[in-house]
N, C-alpha and C positions, 0 to 999 in steps of 0.2 A: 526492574525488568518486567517487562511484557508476558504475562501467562497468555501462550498458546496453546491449545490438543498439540500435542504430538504429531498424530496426522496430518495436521495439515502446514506445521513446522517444520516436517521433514523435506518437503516442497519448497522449500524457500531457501535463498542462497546465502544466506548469512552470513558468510564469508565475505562476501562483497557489500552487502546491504545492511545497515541499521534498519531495524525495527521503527518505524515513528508514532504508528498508531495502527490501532485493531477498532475497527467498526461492525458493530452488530447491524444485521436488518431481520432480526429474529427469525433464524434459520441456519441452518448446520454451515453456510458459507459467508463467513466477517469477508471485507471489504481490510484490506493491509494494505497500507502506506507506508513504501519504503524509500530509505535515500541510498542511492549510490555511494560508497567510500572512495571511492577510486576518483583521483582529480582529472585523469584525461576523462574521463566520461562526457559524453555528449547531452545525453536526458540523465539529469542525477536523480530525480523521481519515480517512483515504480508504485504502479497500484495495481496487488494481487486480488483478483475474484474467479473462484471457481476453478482454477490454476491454471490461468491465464494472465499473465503478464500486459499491461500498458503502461508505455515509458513515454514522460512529459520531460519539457526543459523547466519548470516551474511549478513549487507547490500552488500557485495562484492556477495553473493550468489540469493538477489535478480535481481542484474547487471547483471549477467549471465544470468538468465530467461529470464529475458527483451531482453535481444539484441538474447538470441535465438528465440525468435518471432520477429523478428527484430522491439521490441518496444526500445523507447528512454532511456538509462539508466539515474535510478534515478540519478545517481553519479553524472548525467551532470547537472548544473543549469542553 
């Protein structure tokens, strides 16, 4: 399992979403990669920053976000 703050776990719909990955950009707000559980879903990708929600049809489409703010793609481990 994924250690989060509390804080900012509390924000997050868990219910609905796996946890996929927590990204540092060294500063109190990670970058969270989540997937939808739910099969009717339309975007099963959700990437939290700042607690804001962006929902993609594709982990390849959140790679893209990322590296166009030049943050670290999820892709890489």
């Amino acid at each position: 399992m994924i250690k989060i703050p509390r804080s900012i776990k509390a924000g997050l719909d868990t219910e609905h979403f796996d946890i996929i990955r927590v990204m540092s950009l060294g500063h109190f707000y990670p970058i969270i990669v989540m997937r939808d559980k739910r099969a009717e879903a339309k975007e099963h990708w959700c990437l939290q920053y700042q607690g804001t929600g962006h929902y993609f049809k594709t982990l390849k489409d959140v790679s893209h976000y990322c590296s166009n703010r030049k943050w670290q793609s999820p892709l890489i481990h």
